[in-house]
C-alpha positions as a printed NumPy array, in Angstrom:
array([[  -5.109,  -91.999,  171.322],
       [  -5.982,  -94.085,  168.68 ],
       [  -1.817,  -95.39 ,  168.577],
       [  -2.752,  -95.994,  172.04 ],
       [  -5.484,  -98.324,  171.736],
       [  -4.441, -100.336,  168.844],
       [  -0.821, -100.827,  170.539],
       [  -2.824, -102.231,  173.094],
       [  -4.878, -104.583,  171.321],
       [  -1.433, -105.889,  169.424],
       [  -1.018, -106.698,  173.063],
       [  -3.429, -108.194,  174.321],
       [  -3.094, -110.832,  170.661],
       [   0.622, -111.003,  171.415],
       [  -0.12 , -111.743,  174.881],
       [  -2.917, -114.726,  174.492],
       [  -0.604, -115.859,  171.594],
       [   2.355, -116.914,  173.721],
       [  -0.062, -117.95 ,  176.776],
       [  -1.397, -120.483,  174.185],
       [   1.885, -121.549,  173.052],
       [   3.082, -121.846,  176.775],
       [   0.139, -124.293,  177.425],
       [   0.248, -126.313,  174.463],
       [   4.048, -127.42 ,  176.139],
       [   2.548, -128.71 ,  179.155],
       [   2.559, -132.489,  179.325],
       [  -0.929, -133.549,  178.954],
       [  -1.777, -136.639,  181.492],
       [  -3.308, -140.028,  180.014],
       [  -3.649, -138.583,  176.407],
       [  -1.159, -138.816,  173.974],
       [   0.747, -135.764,  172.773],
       [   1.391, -135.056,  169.194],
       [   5.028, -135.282,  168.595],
       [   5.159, -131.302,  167.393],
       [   3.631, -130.279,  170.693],
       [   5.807, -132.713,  172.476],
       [   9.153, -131.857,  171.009],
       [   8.26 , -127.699,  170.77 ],
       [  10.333, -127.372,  167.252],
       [  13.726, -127.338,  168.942],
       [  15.07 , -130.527,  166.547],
       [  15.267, -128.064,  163.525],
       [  18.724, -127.097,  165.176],
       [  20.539, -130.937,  164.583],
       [  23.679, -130.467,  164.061],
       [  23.924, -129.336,  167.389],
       [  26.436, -128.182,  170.086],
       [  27.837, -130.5  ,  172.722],
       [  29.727, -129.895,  176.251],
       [  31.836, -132.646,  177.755],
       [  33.62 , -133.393,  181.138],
       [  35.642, -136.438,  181.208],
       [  35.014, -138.23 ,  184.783],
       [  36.03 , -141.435,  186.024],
       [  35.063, -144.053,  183.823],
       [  32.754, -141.65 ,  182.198],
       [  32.46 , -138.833,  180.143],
       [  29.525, -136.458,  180.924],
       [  28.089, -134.949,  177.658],
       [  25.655, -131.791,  177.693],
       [  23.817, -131.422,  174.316],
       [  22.461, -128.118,  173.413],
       [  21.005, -126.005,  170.689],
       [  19.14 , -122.501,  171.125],
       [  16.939, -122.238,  173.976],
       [  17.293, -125.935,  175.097],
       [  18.983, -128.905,  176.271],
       [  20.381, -132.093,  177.351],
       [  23.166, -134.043,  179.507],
       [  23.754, -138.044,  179.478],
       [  26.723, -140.047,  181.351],
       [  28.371, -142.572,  178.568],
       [  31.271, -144.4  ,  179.552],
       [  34.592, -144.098,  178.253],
       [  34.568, -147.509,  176.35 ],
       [  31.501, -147.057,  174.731],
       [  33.03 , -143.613,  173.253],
       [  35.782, -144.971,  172.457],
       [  39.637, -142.925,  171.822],
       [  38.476, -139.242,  171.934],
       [  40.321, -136.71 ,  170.265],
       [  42.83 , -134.884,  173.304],
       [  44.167, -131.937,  172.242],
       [  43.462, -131.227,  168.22 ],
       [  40.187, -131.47 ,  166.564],
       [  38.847, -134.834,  166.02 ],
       [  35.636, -136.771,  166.078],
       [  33.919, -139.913,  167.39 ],
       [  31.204, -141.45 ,  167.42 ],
       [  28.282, -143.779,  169.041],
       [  26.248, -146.378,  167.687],
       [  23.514, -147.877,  169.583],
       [  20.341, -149.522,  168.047],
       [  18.084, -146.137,  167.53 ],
       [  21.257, -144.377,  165.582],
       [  24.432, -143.058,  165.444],
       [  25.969, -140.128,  167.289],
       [  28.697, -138.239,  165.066],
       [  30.831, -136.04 ,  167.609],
       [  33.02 , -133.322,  165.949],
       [  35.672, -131.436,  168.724],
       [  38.145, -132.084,  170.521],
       [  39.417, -131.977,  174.654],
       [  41.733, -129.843,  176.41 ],
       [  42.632, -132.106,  179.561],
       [  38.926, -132.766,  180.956],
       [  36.824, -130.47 ,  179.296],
       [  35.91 , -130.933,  175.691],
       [  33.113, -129.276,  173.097],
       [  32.225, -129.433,  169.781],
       [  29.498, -129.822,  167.332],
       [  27.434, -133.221,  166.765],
       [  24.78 , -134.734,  164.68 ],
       [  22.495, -137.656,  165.142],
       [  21.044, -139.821,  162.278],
       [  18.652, -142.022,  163.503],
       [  18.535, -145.756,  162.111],
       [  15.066, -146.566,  160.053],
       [  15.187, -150.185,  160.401],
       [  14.509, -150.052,  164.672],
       [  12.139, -147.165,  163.658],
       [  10.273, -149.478,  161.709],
       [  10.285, -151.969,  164.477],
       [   8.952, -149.012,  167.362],
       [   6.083, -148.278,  164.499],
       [   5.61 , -152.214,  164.645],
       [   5.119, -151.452,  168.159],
       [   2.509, -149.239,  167.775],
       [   4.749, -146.311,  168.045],
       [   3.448, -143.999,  164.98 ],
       [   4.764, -141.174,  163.684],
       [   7.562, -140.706,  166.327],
       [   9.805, -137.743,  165.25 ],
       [  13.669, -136.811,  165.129],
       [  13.551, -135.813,  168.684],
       [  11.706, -138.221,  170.257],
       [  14.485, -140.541,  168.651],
       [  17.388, -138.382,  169.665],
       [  15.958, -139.144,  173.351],
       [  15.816, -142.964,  172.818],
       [  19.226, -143.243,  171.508],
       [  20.273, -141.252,  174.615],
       [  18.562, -143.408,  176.833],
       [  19.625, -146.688,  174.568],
       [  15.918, -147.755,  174.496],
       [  16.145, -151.124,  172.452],
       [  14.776, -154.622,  171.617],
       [  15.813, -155.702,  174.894],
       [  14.532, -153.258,  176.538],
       [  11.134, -153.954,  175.695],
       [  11.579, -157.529,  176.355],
       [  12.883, -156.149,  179.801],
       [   9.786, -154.602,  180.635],
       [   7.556, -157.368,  179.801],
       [   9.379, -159.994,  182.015],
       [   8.587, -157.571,  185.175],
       [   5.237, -157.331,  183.905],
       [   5.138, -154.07 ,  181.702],
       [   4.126, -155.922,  178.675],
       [   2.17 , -152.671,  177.648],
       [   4.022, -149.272,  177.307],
       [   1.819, -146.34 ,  175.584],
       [   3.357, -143.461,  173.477],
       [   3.559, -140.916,  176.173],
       [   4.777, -143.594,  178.568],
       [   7.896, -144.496,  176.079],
       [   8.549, -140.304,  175.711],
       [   8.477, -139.727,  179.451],
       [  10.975, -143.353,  179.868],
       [  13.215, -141.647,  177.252],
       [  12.818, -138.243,  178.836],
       [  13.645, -139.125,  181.68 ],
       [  16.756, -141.192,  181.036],
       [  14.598, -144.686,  182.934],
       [  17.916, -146.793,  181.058],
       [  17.717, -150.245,  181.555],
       [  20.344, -149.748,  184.73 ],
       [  17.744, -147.534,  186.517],
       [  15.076, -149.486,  185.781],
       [  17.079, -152.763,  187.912],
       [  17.02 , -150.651,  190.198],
       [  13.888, -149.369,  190.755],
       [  12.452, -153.276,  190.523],
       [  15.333, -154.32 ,  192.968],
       [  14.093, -151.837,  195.31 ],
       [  10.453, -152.333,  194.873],
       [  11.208, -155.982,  196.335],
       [  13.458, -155.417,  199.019],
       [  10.85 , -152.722,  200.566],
       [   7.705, -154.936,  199.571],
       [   6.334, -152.025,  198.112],
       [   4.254, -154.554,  195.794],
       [   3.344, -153.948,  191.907],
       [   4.017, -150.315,  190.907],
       [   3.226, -148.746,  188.111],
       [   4.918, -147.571,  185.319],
       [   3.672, -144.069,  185.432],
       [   4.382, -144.008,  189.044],
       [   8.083, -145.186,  188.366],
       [   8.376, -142.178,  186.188],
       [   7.089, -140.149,  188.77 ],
       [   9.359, -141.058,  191.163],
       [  11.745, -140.622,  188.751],
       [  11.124, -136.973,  188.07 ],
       [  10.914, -135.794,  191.887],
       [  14.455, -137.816,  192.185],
       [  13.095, -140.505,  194.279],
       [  15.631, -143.272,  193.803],
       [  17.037, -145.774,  195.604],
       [  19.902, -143.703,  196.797],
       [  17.632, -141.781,  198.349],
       [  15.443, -144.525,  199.985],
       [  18.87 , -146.684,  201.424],
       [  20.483, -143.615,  203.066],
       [  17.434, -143.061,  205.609],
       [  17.582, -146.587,  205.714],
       [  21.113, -146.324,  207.091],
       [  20.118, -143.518,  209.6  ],
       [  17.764, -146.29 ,  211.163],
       [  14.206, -145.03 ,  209.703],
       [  12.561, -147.701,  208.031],
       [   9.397, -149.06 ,  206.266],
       [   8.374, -145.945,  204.705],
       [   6.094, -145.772,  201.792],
       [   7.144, -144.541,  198.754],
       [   4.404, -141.81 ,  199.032],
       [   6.706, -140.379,  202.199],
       [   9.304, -140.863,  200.16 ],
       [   8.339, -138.635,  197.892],
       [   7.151, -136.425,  199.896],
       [  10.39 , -135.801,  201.866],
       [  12.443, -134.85 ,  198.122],
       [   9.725, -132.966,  197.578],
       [  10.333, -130.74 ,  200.671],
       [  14.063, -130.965,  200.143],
       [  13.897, -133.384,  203.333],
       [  17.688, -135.439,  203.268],
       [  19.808, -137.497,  205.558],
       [  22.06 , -134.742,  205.607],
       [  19.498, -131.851,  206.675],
       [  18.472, -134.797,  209.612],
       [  22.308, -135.508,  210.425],
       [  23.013, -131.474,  211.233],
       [  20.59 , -130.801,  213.675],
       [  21.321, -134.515,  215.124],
       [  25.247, -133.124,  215.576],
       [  23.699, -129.812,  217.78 ],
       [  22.559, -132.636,  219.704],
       [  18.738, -132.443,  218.755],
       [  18.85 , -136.411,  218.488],
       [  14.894, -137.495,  218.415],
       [  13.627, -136.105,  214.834],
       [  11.18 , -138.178,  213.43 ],
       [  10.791, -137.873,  209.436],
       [   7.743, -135.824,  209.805],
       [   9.262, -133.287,  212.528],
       [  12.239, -132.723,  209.87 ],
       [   9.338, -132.107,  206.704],
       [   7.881, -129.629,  209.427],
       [  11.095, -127.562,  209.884],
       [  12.055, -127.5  ,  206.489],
       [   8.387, -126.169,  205.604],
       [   8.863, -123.062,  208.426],
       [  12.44 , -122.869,  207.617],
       [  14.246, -123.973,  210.26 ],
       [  18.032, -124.729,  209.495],
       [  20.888, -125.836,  211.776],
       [  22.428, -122.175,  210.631],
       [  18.71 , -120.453,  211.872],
       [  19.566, -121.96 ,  215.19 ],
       [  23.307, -121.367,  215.201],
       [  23.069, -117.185,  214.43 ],
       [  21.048, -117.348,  217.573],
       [  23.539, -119.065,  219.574],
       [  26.49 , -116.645,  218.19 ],
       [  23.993, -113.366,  219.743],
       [  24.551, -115.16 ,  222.887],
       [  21.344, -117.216,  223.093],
       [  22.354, -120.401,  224.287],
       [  19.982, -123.377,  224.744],
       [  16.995, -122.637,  221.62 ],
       [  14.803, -125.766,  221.448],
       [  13.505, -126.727,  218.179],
       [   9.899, -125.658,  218.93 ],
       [  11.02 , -122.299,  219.921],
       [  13.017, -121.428,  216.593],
       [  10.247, -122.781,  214.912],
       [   8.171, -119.955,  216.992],
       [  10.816, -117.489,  216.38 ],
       [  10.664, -118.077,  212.124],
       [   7.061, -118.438,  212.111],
       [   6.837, -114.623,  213.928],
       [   9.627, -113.098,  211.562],
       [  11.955, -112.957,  214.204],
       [  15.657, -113.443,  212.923],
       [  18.832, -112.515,  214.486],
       [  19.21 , -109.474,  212.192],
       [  16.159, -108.215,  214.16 ],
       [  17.576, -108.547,  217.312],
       [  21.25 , -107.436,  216.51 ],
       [  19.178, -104.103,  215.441],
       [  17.736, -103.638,  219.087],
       [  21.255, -104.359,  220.686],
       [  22.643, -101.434,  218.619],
       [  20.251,  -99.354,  219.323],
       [  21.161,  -99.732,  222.85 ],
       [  18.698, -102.438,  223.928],
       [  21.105, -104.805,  225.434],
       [  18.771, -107.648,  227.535],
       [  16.086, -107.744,  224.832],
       [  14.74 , -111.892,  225.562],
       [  13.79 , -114.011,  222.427],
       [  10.264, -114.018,  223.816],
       [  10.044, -110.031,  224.157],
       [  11.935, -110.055,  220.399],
       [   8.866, -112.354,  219.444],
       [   6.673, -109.98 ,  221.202],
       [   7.492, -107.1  ,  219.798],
       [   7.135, -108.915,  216.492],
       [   4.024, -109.406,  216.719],
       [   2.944, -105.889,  217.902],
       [   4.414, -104.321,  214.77 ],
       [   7.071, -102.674,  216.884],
       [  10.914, -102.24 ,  215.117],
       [  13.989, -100.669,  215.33 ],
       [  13.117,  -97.832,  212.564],
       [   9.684,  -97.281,  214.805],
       [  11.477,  -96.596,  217.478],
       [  14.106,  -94.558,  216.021],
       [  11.465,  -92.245,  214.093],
       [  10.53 ,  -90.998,  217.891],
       [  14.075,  -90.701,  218.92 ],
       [  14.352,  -88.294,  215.617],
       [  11.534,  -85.866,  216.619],
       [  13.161,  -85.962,  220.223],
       [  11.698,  -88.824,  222.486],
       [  15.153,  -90.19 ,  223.484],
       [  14.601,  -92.365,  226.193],
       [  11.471,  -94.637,  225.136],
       [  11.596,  -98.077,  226.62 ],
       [  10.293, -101.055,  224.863],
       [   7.187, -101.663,  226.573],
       [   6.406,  -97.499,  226.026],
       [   6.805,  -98.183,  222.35 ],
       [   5.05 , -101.4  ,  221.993],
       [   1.821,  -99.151,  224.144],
       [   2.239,  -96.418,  221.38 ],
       [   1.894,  -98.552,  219.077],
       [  -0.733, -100.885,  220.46 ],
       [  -2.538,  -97.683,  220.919],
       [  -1.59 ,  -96.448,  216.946],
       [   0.754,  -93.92 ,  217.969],
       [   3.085,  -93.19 ,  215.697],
       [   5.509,  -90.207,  214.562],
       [   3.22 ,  -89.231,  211.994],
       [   0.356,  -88.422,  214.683],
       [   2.472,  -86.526,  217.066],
       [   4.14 ,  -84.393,  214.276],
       [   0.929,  -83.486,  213.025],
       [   0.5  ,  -81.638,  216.887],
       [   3.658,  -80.496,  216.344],
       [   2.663,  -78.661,  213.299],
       [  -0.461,  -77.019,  215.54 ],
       [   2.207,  -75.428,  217.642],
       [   1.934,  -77.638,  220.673],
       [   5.777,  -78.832,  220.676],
       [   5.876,  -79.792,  224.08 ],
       [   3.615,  -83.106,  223.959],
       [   4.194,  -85.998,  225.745],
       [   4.319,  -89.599,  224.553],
       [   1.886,  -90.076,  227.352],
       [  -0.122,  -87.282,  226.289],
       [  -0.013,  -88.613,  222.418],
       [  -1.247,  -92.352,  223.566],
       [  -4.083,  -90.07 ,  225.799],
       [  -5.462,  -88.191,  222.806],
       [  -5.311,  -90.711,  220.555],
       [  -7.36 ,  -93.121,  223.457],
       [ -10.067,  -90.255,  223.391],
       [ -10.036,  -89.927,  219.04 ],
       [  -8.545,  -86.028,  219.049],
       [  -6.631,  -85.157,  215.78 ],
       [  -5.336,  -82.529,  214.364],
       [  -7.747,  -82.59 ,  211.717],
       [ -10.3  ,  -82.17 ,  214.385],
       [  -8.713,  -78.709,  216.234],
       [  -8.505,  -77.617,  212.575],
       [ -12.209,  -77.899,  212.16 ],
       [ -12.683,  -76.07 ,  215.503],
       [  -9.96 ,  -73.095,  214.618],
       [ -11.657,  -72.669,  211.251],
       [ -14.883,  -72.37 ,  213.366],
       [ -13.782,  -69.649,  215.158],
       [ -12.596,  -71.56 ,  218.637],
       [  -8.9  ,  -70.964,  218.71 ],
       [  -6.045,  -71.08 ,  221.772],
       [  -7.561,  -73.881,  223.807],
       [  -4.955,  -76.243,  225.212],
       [  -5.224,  -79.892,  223.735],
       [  -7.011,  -81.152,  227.349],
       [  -9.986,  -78.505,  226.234],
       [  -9.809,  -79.828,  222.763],
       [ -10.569,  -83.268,  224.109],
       [ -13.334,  -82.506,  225.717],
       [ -14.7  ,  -80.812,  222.662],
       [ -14.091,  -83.915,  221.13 ],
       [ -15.702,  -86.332,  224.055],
       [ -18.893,  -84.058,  223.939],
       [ -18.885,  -84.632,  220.073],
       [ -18.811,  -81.542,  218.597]])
């Protein structure tokens, strides 16, 4: 016992140990982080391992060491020759280092080792900054992002002249380069959407609200949108395409809201079309939305039609949702011997909480010929078995179940 309880306490430590560690990760809003809870100790394992797929123009680079990591987009000139087909290495310098690549490609895909030295004089200027005691990883992330001089002097001309500590680790973090960034300010203009701030640039840059995004409901005709709904539509997984498919089953008037409102109940193109292939032919939008929001799917249905249910209607599917009434309810009568049961008898039974377990338990009494009628009676006037086994121990024995009940209604 005593094993017991102090295995339990080790526990209980172990357990508030790592829910401490797991919250000292979280980002911590409009207070600056200190760089070990920031960076989590992963930078102890520089020299690292790299991935690489050579694309058009581009080579895409996924940086990794135990437990963690990274992938960046560099072009091909910038790299330079890289080593096809032997071990080699090459290299990248940019103002916050150098990035030493050891490995080699085979066609397209290449891997290796690599290690990143980080170069003290544009540390000293970031500390000029303001930007204390900024560790190996935080620098790793810069590089990667190629946060330099200019880039500072980039911000200040569209009137960031003032960029905290956490704001420069989330603008590394989040790969805001200096390409990104034109966009994001070339965008902000051509929508009007007025000063923005930095924090909510990096916001929109987490929840992938770019551009892109923006111009290609723009092209599908729905305009002046804030960024807010912008936002809001990534973060229901809301896209031009998801719009486009039900626009091509020819559901053409879906406003951006009406498409947020189908992806939140789960209504898909392929939700309508398994419907369709059952053979139920015109399904308007409002009714599959009724259909998913009562559980029924066509896996439902398809049950009924093999259990012989042929002409079962999506609103008596819905129905029978709703009452509680499947294909394995049915079939546990059908298994004690009630063969022909229609729908609407087994939606009563079970509106009136008749199930197999109640008219087994009759069964077990010795009356084998019940009804389902007869169940749904008893069960209207509260006689159970438990009750005629109260009565039998009491001495009253061989009464039929109609003498029972009215035992029961005179409340004995």
């Amino acid at each position: 016992m005593k094993k017991i309880i102090a295995g339990s306490i080790c526990a209980v430590i172990l357990l508030c140990t790592f829910s401490e560690k797991i919250y000292s990760q979280k980002k911590k809003q409009n207070v600056d982080r200190d760089d070990d809870e920031w960076t989590n100790g992963r930078w102890h394992l520089n020299p690292g391992n790299w991935q690489g797929d050579i694309l058009t123009n581009k080579v895409y680079i996924q940086f990794g060491g135990q437990h963690w990591s990274i992938g960046r987009e560099f072009s091909t000139t910038e790299l330079g020759n890289l080593p096809s087909g032997k071990e080699g290495q090459f290299q990248l310098t940019r103002e916050a280092g150098e990035l030493v690549l050891k490995g080699g490609f085979t066609g397209k895909r290449g891997s290796g080792t690599y290690q990143f030295t980080e170069n003290n004089n544009f540390k000293s200027y970031l500390e000029q900054l303001g930007y204390t005691n900024i560790k190996s990883e935080l620098m790793f992330d810069i590089f990667l992002t190629d946060i330099n001089k200019n880039y500072f002097e980039y911000l200040k001309s569209n009137g960031y002249a003032t960029v905290s500590k956490n704001q420069l680790k989330d603008l590394a973090e989040q790969d805001l380069n200096h390409k990104i960034l034109e966009e994001y300010f070339t965008l902000f203009k051509k929508e009007n959407y007025g000063s923005v701030s930095l924090d909510r640039i990096i916001e929109l840059r987490e929840h992938g609200v770019n551009s892109e995004f923006i111009n290609s409901f723009h092209e599908m005709g729905f305009n002046n949108f804030s960024l807010d709904k912008a936002q809001e539509l990534r973060d229901h997984g809301v896209n031009p395409e998801f719009i486009n498919s039900f626009k091509e089953m020819g559901f053409g008037d879906i406003s951006l809201d009406r498409a947020k409102e189908l992806r939140d109940h789960g209504v898909s193109p392929e939700f309508i079309n398994s419907f369709k292939k059952q053979g139920y032919g015109s399904i308007s939008l409002e009714k599959a939305q009724d259909l998913r929001d009562h559980g029924v799917s066509v896996d439902f249905i398809r049950d009924f039609h093999e259990m012989g249910y042929k002409d079962i209607s999506l609103e008596q599917a819905q129905e029978l949702r709703d009452h509680g009434v499947s294909p394995d309810f049915i079939d546990g009568f059908r298994k004690i011997g009630y063969k022909d049961i229609s729908l609407d008898r087994a939606q009563n039974l079970r509106d009136h909480g008749v199930n197999v377990g109640f008219i087994k338990s009759f069964h077990e009494l010795g009356y084998k010929d019940i009804s389902l009628q007869k169940a749904q009676d008893l069960r209207d006037h509260g006689l159970s078995a438990d009750f005629i086994k109260r009565m039998r121990k009491k001495g009253i024995n061989n009464l039929s179940l109609d003498e029972y009940v009215r035992l029961r209604d005179s409340g004995m």
